[in-house]
PDB file of N, CA, C and O in Angstrom:
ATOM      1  N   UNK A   1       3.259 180.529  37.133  1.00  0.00           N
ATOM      2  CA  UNK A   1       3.415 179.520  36.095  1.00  0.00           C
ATOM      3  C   UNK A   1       2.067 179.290  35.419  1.00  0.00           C
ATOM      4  O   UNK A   1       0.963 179.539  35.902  1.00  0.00           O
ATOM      5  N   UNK A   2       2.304 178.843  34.381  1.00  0.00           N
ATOM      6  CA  UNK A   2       0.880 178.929  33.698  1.00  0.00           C
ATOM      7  C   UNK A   2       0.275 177.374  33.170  1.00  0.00           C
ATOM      8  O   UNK A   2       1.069 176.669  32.549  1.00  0.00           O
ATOM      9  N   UNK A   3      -0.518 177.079  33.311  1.00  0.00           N
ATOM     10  CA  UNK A   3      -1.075 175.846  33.242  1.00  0.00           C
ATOM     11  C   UNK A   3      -0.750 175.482  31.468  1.00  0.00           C
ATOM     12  O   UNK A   3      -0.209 174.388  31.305  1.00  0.00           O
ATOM     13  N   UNK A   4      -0.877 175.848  30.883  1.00  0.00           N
ATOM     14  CA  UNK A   4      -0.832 175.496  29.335  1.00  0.00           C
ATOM     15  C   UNK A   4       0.526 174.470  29.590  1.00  0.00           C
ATOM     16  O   UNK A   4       0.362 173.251  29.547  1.00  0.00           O
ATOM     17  N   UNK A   5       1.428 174.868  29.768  1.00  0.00           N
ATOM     18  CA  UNK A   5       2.700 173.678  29.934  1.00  0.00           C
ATOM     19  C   UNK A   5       2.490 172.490  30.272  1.00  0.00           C
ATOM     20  O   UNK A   5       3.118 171.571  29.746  1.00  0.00           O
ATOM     21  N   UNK A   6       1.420 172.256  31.366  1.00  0.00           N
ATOM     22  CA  UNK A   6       1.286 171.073  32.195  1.00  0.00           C
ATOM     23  C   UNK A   6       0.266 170.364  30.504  1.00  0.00           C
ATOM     24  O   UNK A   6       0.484 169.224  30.092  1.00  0.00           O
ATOM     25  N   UNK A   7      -0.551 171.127  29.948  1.00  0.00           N
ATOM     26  CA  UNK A   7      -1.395 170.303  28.974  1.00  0.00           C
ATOM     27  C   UNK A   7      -0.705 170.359  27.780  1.00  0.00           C
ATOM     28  O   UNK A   7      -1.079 169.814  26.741  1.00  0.00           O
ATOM     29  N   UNK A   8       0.278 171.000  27.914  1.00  0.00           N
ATOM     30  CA  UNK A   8       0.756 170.892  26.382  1.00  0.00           C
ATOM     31  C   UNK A   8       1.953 169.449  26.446  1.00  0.00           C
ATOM     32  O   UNK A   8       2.328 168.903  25.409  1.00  0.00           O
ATOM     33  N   UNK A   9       2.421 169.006  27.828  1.00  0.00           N
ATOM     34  CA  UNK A   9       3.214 168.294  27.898  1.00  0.00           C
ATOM     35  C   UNK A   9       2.423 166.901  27.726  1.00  0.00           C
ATOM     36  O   UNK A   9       2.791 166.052  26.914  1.00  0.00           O
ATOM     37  N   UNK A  10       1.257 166.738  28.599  1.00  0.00           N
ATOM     38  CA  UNK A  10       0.155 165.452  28.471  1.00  0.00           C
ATOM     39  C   UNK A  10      -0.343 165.534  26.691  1.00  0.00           C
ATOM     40  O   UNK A  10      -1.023 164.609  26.247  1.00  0.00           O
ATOM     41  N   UNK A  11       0.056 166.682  25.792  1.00  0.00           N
ATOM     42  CA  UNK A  11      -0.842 166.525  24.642  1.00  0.00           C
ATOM     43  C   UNK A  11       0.374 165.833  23.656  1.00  0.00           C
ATOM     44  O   UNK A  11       0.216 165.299  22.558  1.00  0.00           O
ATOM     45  N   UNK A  12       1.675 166.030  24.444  1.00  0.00           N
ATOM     46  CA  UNK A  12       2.613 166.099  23.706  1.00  0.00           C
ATOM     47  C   UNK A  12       2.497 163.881  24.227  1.00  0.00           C
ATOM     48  O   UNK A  12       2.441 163.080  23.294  1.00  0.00           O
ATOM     49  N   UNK A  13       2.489 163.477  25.393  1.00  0.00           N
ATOM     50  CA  UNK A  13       2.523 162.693  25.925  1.00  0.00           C
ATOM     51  C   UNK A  13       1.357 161.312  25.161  1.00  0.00           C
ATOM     52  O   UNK A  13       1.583 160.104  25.089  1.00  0.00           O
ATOM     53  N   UNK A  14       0.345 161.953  24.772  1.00  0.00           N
ATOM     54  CA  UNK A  14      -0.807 161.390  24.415  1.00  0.00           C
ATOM     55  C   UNK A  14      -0.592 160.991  23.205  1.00  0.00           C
ATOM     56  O   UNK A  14      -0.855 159.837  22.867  1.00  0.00           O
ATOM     57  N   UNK A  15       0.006 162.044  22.235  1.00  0.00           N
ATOM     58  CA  UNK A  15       0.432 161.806  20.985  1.00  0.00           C
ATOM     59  C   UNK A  15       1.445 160.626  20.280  1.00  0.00           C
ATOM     60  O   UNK A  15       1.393 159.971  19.239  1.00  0.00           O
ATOM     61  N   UNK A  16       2.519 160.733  21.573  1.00  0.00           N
ATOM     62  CA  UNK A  16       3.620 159.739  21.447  1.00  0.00           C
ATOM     63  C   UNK A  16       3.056 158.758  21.915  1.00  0.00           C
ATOM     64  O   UNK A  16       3.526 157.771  21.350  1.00  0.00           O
ATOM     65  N   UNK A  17       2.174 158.422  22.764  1.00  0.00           N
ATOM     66  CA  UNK A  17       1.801 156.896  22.844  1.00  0.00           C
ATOM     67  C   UNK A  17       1.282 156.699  21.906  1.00  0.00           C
ATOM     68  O   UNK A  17       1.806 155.827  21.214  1.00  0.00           O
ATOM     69  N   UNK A  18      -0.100 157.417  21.310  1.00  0.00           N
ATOM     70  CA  UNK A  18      -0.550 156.433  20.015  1.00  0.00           C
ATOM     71  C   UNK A  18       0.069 156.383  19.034  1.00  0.00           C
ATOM     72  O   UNK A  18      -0.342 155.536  18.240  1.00  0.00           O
ATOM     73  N   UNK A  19       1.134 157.091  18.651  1.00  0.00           N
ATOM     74  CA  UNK A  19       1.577 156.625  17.367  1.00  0.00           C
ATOM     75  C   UNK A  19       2.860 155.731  17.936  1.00  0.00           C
ATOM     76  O   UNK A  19       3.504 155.149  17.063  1.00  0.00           O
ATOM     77  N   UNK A  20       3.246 155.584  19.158  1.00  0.00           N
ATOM     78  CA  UNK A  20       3.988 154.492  19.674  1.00  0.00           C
ATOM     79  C   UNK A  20       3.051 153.019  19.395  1.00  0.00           C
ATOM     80  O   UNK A  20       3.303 152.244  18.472  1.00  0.00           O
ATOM     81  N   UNK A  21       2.450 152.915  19.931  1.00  0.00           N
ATOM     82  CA  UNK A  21       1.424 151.770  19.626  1.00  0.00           C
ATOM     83  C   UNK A  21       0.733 151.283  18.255  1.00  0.00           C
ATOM     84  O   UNK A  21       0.549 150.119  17.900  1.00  0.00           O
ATOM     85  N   UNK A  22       0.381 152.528  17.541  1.00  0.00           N
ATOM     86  CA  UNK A  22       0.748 152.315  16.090  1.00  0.00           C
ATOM     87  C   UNK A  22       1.802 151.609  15.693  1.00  0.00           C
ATOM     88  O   UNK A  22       1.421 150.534  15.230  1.00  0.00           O
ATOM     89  N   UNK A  23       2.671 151.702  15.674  1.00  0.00           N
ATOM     90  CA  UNK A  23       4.100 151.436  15.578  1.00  0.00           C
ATOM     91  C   UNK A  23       4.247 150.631  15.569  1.00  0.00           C
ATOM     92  O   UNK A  23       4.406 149.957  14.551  1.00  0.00           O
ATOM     93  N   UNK A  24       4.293 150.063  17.222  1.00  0.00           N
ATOM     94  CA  UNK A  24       4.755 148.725  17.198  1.00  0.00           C
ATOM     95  C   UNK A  24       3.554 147.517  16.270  1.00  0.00           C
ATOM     96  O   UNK A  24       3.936 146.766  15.373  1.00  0.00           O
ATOM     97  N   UNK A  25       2.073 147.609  16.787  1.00  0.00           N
ATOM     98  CA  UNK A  25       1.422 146.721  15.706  1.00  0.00           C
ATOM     99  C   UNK A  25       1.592 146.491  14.524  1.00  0.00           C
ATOM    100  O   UNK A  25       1.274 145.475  13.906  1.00  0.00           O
ATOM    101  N   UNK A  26       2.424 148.010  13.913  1.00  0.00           N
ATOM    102  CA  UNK A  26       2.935 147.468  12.732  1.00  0.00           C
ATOM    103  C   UNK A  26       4.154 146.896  12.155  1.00  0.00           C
ATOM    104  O   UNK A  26       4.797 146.867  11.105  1.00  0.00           O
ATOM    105  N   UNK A  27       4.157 146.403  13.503  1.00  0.00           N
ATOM    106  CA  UNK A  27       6.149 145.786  13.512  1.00  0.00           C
ATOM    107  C   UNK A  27       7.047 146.594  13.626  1.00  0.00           C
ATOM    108  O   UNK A  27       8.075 146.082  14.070  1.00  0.00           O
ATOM    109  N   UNK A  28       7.102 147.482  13.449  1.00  0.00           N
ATOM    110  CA  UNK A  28       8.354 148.792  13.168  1.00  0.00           C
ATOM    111  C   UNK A  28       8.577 149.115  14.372  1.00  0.00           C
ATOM    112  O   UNK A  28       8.026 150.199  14.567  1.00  0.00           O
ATOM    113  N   UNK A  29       9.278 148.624  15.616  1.00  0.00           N
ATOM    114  CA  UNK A  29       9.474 148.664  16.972  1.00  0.00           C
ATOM    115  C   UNK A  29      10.248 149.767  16.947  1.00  0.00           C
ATOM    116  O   UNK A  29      10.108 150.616  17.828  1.00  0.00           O
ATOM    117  N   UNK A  30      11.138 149.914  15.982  1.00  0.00           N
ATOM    118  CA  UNK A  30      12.622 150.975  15.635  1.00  0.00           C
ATOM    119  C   UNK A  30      12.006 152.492  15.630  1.00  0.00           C
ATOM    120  O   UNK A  30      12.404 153.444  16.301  1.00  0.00           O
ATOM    121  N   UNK A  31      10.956 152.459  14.717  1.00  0.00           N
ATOM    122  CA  UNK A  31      10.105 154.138  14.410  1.00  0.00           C
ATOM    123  C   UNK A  31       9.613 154.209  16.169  1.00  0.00           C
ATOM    124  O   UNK A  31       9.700 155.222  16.864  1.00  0.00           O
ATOM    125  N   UNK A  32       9.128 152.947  16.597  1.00  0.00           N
ATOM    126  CA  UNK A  32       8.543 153.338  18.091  1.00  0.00           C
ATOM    127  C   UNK A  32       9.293 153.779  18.667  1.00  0.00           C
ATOM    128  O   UNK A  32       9.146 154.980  18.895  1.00  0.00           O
ATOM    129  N   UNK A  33      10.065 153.344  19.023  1.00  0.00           N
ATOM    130  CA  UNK A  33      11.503 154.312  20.042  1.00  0.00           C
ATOM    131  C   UNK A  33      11.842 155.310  19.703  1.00  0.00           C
ATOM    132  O   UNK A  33      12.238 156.239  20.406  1.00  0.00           O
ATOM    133  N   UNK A  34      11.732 155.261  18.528  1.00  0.00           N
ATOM    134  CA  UNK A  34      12.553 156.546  18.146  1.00  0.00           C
ATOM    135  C   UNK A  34      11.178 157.939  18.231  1.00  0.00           C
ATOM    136  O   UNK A  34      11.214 159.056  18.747  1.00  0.00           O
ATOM    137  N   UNK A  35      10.503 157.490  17.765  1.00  0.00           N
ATOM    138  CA  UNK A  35       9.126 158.403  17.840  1.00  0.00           C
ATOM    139  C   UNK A  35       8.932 158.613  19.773  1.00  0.00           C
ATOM    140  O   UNK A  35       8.150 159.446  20.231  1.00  0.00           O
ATOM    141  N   UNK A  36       9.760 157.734  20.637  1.00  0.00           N
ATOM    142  CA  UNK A  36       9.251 157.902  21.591  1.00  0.00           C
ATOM    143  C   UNK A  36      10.538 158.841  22.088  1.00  0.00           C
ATOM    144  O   UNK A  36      10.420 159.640  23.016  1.00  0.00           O
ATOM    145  N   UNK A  37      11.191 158.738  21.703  1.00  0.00           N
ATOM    146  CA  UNK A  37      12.690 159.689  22.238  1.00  0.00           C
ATOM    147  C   UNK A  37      12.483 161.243  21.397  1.00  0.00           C
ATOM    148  O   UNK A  37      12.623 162.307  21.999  1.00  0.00           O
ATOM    149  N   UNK A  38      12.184 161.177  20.148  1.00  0.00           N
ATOM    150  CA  UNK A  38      12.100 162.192  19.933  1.00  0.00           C
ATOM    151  C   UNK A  38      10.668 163.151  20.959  1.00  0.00           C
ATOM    152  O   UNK A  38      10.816 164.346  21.213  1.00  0.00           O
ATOM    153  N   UNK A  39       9.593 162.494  21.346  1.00  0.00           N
ATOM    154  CA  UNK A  39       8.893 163.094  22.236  1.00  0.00           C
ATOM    155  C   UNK A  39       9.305 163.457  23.555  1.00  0.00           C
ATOM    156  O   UNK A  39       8.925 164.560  23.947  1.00  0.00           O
ATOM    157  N   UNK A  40      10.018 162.745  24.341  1.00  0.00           N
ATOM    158  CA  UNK A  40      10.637 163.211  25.487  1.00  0.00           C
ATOM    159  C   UNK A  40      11.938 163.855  25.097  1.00  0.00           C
ATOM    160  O   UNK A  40      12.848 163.649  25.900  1.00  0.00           O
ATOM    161  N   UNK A  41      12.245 164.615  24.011  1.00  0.00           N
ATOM    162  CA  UNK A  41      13.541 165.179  23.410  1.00  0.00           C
ATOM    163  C   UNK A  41      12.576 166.761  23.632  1.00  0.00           C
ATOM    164  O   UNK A  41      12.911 167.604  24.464  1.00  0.00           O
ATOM    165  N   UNK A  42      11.472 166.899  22.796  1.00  0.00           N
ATOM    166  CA  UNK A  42      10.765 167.856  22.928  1.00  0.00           C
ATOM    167  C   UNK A  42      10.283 168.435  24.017  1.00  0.00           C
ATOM    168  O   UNK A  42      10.342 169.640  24.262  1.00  0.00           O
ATOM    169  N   UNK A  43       9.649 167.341  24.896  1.00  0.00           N
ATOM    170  CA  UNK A  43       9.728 168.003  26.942  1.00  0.00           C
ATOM    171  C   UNK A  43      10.222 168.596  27.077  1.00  0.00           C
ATOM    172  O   UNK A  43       9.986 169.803  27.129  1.00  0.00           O
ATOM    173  N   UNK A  44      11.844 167.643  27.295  1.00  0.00           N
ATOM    174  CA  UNK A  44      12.991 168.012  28.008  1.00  0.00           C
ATOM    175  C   UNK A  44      13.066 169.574  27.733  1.00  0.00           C
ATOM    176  O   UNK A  44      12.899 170.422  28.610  1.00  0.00           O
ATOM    177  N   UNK A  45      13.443 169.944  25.902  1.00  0.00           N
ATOM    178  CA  UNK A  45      13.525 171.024  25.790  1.00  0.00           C
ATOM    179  C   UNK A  45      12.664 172.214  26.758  1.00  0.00           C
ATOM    180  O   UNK A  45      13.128 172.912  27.660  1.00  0.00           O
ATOM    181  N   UNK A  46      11.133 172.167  26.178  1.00  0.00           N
ATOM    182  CA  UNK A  46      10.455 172.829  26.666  1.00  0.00           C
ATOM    183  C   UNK A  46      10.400 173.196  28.602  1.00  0.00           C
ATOM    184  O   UNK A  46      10.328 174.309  29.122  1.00  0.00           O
ATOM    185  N   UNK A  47      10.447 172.165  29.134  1.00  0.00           N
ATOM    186  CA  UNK A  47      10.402 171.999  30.636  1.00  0.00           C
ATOM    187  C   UNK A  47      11.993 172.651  30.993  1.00  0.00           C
ATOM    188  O   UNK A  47      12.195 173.279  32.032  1.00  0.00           O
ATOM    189  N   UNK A  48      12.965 172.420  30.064  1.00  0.00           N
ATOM    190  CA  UNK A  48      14.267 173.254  30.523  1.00  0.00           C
ATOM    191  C   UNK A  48      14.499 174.564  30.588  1.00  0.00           C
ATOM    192  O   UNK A  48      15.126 175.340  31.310  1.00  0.00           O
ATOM    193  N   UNK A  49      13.602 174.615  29.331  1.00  0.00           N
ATOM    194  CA  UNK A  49      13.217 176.300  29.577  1.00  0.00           C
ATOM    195  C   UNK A  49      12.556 176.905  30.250  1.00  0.00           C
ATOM    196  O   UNK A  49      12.414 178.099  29.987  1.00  0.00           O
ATOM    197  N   UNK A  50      12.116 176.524  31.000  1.00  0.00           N
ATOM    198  CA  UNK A  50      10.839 176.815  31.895  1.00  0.00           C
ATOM    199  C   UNK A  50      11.875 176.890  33.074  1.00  0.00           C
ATOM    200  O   UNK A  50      12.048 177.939  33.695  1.00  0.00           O
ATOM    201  N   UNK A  51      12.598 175.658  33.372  1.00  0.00           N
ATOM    202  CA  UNK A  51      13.426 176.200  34.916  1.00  0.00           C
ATOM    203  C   UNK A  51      14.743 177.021  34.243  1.00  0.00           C
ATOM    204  O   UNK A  51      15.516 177.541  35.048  1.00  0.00           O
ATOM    205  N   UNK A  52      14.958 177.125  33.155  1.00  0.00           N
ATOM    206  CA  UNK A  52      15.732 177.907  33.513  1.00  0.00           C
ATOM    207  C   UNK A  52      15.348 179.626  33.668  1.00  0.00           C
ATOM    208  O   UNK A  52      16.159 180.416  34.151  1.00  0.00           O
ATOM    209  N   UNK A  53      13.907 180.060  33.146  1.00  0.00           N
ATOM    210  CA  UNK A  53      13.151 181.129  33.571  1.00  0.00           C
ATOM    211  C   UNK A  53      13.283 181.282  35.311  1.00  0.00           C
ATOM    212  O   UNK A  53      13.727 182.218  35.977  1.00  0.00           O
ATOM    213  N   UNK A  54      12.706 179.960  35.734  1.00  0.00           N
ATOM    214  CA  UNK A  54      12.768 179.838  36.925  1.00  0.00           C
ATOM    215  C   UNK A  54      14.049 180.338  37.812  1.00  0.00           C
ATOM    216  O   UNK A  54      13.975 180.732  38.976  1.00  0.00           O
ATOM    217  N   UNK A  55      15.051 180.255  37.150  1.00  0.00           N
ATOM    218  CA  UNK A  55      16.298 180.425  38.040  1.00  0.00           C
ATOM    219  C   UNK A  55      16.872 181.709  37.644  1.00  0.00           C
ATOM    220  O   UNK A  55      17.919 182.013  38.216  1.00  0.00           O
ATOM    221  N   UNK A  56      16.331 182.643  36.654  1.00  0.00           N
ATOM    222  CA  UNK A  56      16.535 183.748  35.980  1.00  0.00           C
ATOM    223  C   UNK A  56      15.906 184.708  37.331  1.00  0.00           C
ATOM    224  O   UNK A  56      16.360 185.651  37.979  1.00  0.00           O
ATOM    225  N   UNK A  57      14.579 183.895  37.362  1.00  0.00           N
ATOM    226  CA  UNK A  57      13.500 185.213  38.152  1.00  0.00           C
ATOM    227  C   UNK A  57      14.240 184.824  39.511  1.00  0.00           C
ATOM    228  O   UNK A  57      14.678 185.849  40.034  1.00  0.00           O
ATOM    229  N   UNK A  58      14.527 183.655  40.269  1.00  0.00           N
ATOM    230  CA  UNK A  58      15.046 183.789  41.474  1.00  0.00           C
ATOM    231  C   UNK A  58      16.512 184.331  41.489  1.00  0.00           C
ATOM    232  O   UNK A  58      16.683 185.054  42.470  1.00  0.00           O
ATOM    233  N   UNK A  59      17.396 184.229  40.863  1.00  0.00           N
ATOM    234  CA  UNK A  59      18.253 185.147  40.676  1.00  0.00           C
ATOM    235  C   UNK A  59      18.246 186.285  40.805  1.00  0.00           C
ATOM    236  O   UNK A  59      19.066 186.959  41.429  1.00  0.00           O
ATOM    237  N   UNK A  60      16.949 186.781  40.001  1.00  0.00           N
ATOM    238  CA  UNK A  60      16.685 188.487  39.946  1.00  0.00           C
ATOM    239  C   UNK A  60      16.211 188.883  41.406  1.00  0.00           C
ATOM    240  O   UNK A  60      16.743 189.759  42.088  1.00  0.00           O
ATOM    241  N   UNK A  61      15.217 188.168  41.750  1.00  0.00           N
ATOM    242  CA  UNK A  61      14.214 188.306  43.129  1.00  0.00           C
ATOM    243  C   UNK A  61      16.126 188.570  44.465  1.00  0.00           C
ATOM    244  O   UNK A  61      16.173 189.602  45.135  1.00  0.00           O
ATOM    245  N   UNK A  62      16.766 188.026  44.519  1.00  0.00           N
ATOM    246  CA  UNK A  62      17.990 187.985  45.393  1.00  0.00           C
ATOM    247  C   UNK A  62      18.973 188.721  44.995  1.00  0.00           C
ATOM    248  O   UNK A  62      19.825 189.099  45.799  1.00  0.00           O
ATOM    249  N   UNK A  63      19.017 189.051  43.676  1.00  0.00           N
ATOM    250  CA  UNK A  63      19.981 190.159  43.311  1.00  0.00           C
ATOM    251  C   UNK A  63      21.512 189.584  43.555  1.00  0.00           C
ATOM    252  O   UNK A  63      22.448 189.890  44.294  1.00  0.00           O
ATOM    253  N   UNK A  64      21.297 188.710  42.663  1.00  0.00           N
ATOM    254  CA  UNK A  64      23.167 187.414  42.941  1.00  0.00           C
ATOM    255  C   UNK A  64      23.280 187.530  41.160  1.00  0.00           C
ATOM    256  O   UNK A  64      24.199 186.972  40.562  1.00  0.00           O
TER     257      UNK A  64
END
């Protein structure tokens, strides 16, 4: 596994807080959530793909 995932997820993580916090100071609580769902929308994706590699190669490794 390769480390870039683990920093691309904290860069992805870092991003959505400040413009979460942006957000809300500027009253717009609604863009915050939503700016914050669409960031853990983007994880999810990425990190799903990743196990499902994961279950590709152990699949292959057992020959099922």
């Amino acid at each position: 596994m390769d480390i870039n995932i683990i920093f691309q997820i904290a860069a992805v993580g870092i991003l959505v807080s400040v413009l979460n916090q942006v957000l809300i100071r500027a009253g717009r609580e609604e863009q915050a959530m939503l700016t914050t769902l669409a960031g853990l929308v983007v994880v999810l994706f990425s990190v799903i793909t990743h196990i499902n590699n994961l279950f590709l190669t152990v699949r292959e490794l057992f020959n099922l």
